[in-house]
C-alpha positions as CSV (number, residue, x, y, z in Angstrom):
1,X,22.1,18.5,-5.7
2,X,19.7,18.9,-3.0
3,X,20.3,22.5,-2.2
4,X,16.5,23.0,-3.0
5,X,15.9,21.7,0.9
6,X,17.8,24.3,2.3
7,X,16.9,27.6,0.1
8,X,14.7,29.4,2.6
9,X,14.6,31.9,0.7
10,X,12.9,30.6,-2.0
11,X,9.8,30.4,0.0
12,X,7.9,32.7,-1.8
13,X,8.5,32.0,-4.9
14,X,8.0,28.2,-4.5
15,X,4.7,28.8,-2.7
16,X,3.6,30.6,-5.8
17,X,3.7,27.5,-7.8
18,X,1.6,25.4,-5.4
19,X,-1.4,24.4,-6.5
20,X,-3.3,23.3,-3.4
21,X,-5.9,21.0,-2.9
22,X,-9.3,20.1,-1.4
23,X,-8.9,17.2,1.4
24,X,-8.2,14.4,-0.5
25,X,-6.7,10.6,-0.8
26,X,-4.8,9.2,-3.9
27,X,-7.7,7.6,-6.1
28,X,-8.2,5.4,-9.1
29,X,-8.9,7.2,-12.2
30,X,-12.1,9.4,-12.4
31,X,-12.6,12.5,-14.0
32,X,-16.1,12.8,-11.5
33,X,-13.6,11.9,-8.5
34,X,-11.2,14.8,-10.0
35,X,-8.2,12.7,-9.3
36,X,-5.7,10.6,-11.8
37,X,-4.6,7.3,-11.0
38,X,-1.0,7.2,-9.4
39,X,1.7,6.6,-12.0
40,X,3.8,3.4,-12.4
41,X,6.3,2.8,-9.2
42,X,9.2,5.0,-9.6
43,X,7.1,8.0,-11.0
44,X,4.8,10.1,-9.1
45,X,1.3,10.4,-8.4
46,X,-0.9,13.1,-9.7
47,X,-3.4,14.7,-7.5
48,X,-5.6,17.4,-9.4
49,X,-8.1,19.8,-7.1
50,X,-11.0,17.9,-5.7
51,X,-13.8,18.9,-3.0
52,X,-14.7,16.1,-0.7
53,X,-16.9,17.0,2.8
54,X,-15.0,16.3,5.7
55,X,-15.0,16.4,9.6
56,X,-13.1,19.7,9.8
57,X,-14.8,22.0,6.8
58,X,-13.8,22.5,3.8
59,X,-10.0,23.2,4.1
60,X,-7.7,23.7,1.3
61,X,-4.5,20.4,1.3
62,X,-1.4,21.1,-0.5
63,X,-0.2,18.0,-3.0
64,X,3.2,17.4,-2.5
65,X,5.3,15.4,-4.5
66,X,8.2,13.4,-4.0
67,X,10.3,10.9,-5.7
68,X,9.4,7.8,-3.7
69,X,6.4,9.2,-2.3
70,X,2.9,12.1,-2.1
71,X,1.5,13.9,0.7
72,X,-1.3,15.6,1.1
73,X,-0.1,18.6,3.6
74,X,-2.6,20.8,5.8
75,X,-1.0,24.2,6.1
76,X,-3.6,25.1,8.3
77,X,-2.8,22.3,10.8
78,X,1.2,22.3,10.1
79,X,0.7,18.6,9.7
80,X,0.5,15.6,6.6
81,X,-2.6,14.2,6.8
82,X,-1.8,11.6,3.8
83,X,1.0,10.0,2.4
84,X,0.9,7.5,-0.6
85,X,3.3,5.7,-2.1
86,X,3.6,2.2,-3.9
87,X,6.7,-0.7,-2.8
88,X,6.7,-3.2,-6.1
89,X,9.4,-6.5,-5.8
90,X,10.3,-5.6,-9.5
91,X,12.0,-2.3,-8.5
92,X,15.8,-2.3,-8.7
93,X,16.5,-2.4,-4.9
94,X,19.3,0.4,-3.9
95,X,21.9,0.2,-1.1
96,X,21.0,1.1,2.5
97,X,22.6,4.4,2.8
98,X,23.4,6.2,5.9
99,X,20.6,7.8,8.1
100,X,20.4,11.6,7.5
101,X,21.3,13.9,10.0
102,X,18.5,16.2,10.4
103,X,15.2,17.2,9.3
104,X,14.5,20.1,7.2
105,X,11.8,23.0,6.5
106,X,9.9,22.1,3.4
107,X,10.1,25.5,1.6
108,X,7.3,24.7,-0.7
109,X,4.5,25.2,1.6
110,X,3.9,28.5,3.6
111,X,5.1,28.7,7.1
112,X,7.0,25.8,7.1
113,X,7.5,23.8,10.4
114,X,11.1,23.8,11.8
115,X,12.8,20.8,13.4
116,X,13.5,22.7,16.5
117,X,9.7,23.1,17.1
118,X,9.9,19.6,18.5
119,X,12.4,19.8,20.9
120,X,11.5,18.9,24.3
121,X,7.8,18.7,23.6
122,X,7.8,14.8,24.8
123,X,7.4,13.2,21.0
124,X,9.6,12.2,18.4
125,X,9.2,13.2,14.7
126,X,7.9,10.5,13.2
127,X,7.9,9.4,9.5
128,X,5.0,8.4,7.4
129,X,6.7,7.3,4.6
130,X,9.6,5.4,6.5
131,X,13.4,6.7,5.4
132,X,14.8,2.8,5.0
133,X,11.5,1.9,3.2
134,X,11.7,4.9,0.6
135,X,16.3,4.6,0.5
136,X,16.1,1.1,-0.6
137,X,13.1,1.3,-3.2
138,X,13.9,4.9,-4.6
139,X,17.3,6.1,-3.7
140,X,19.2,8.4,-2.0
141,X,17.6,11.3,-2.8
142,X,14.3,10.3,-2.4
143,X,16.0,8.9,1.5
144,X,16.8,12.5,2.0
145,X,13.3,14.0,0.9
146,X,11.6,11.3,3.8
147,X,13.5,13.9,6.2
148,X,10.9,16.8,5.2
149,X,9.2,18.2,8.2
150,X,6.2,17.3,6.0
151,X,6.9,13.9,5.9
152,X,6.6,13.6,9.8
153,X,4.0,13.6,12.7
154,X,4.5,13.6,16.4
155,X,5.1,10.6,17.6
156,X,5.9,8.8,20.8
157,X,8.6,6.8,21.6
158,X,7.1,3.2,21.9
159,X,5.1,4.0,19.2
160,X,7.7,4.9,16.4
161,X,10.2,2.4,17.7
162,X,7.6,-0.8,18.5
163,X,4.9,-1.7,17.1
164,X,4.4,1.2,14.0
165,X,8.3,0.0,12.8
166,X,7.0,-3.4,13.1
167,X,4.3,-2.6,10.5
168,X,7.0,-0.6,8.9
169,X,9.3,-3.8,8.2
170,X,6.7,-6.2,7.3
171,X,5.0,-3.5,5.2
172,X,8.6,-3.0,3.4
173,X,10.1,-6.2,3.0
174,X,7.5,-9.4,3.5
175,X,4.6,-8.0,1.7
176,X,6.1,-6.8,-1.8
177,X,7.7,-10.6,-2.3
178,X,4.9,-12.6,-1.3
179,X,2.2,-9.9,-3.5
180,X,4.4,-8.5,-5.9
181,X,3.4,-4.9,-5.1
182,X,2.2,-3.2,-1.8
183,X,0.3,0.0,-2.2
184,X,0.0,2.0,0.8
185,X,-1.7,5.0,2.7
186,X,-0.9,6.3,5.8
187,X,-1.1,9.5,8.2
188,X,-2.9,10.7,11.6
189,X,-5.8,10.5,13.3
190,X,-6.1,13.9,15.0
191,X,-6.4,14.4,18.6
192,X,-6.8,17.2,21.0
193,X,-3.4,18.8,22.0
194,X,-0.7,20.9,20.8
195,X,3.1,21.3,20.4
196,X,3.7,24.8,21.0
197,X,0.1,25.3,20.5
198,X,0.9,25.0,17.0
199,X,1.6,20.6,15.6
200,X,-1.7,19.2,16.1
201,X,-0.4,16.0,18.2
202,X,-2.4,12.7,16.9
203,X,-3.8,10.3,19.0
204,X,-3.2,7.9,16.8
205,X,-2.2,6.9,13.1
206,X,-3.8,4.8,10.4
207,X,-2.3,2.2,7.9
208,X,-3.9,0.9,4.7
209,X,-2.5,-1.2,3.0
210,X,-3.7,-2.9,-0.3
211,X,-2.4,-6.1,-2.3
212,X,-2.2,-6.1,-6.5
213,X,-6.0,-8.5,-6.0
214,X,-7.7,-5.5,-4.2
215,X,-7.7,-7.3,-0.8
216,X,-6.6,-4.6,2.1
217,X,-5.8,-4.3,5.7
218,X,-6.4,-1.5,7.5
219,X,-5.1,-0.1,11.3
220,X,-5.7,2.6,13.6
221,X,-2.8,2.1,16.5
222,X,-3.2,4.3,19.2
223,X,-0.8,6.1,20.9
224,X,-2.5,8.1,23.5
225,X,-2.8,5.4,26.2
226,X,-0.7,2.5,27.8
227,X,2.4,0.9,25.3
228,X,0.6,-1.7,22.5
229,X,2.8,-4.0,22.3
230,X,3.9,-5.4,18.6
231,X,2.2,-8.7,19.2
232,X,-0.7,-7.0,19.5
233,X,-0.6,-5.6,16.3
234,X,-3.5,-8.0,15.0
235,X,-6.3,-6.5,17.6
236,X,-5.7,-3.5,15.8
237,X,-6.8,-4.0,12.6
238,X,-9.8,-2.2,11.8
239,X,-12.3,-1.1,8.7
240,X,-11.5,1.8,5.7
241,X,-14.4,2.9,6.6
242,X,-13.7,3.6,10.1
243,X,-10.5,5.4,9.0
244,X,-12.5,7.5,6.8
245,X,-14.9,8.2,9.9
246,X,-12.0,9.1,11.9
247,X,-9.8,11.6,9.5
248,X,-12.7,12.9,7.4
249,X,-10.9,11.6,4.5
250,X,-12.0,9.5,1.4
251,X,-9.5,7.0,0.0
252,X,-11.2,6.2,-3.3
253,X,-8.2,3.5,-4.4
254,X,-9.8,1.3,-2.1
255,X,-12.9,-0.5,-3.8
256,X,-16.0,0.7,-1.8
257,X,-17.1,-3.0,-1.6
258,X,-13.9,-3.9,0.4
259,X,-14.3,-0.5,3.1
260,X,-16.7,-1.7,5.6
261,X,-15.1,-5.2,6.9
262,X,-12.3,-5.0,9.1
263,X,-9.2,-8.0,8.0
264,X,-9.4,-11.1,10.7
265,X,-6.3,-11.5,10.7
266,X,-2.5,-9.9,9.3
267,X,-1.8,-11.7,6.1
């Protein structure tokens, strides 16, 4: 069934039917914006070219999609540098099924990464769109696309294990029952080093995260500098608009009235 994640060989041909595009954020419905609102939880989103300025020129993203979840993939930087996805109480909830083994090439983009890349480099690969968070709200084989090497960022140890998980479980399984539906945004916020002078190695990642009513929290969390610890998670709440500042990115499902305060406090 999921031979597809293996088939190396069908680079080529599966890079043919990528249509990439322009730096860009899963957005509410605008033909202007060029993007179409994502689909109901349990579909997909649909991404269609758009041209937006950002910090690193104009460089063409590939829209990936998944069963549980999108990315935005930068070829040029061998990295995500969005994912999307929605978490809704009203789902059917799946079994927790065993961890996957191994991550694997994504064939659908050119010069796919290779787990091996990461050995001994110091960081962990690190999910965006977390592989118990995806397995329970989507299913096995969405689990098993989470495992994508275009699904994952280096990350340090403390980082992926503390304080990030943290945000992982309360993201997963507080905020869908208490709001009904969580819809969430996620990825890196570049830095200035290199895994094999290749994996851009982020020196730090953002969160947004936005309840059915429009309110939203956003985070940077650092990981470049001492541990944070997970109680500390509050003092790192932050603004949209600073996360657009930082990535060069525009997430247009975020009302623009609601960007430019920063959250006082986790919900």
């Amino acid at each position: 069934m999921f031979r597809w994640l293996f088939a190396v060989t069908a680079l080529v041909g599966l890079c043919q039917l990528l249509v990439p595009v322009w730096y860009s954020t899963p957005q509410l419905p605008s033909r202007a914006a060029g993007v179409t609102a994502p689909a109901p939880v349990g579909g997909r989103t649909s991404v269609d070219e758009s041209r937006l300025a950002v910090q690193f020129g104009a460089e063409r993203l590939i829209h990936l999609e998944n069963i549980g979840y999108d990315v935005g993939y930068s070829p040029l930087r061998h990295l995500p540098l969005w994912v999307h996805y929605r978490l809704n109480a009203g789902h059917p909830i799946f079994q927790r099924f065993p961890r996957p083994k191994d991550f694997v090439p994504d064939t659908r983009v050119p010069d796919p990464i290779c787990s091996f890349e990461y050995s001994r480099s110091g960081f962990e690969r690190g999910h965006l769109a977390a592989s118990s968070t995806i397995a329970v709200y989507f299913g096995r084989e969405a689990q098993l696309e989470t495992f994508l090497l275009t699904n994952v960022v280096p990350q340090v140890h403390w980082h992926n294990e503390g304080i990030w998980n943290t945000l992982e479980r309360i993201e997963a399984w507080d905020y869908p029952r208490r709001y009904g539906q969580i819809e969430t945004a996620c990825g890196p916020v570049l830095g200035v080093g290199f895994i094999r002078n290749k994996i851009p190695i982020p020196r730090a990642l953002y969160k947004i995260l936005k309840r059915p009513d429009g309110q939203c929290l956003a985070f940077i969390i650092a990981q470049d500098g001492r541990e944070i610890m997970a109680e500390e998670l509050p003092a790192q709440l932050t603004s949209v608009r600073d996360i657009e500042r930082k990535t060069g990115l525009r997430f247009e499902f975020i009302d623009e009235r609601r960007k430019d305060s920063a959250a006082s406090r986790v919900w």
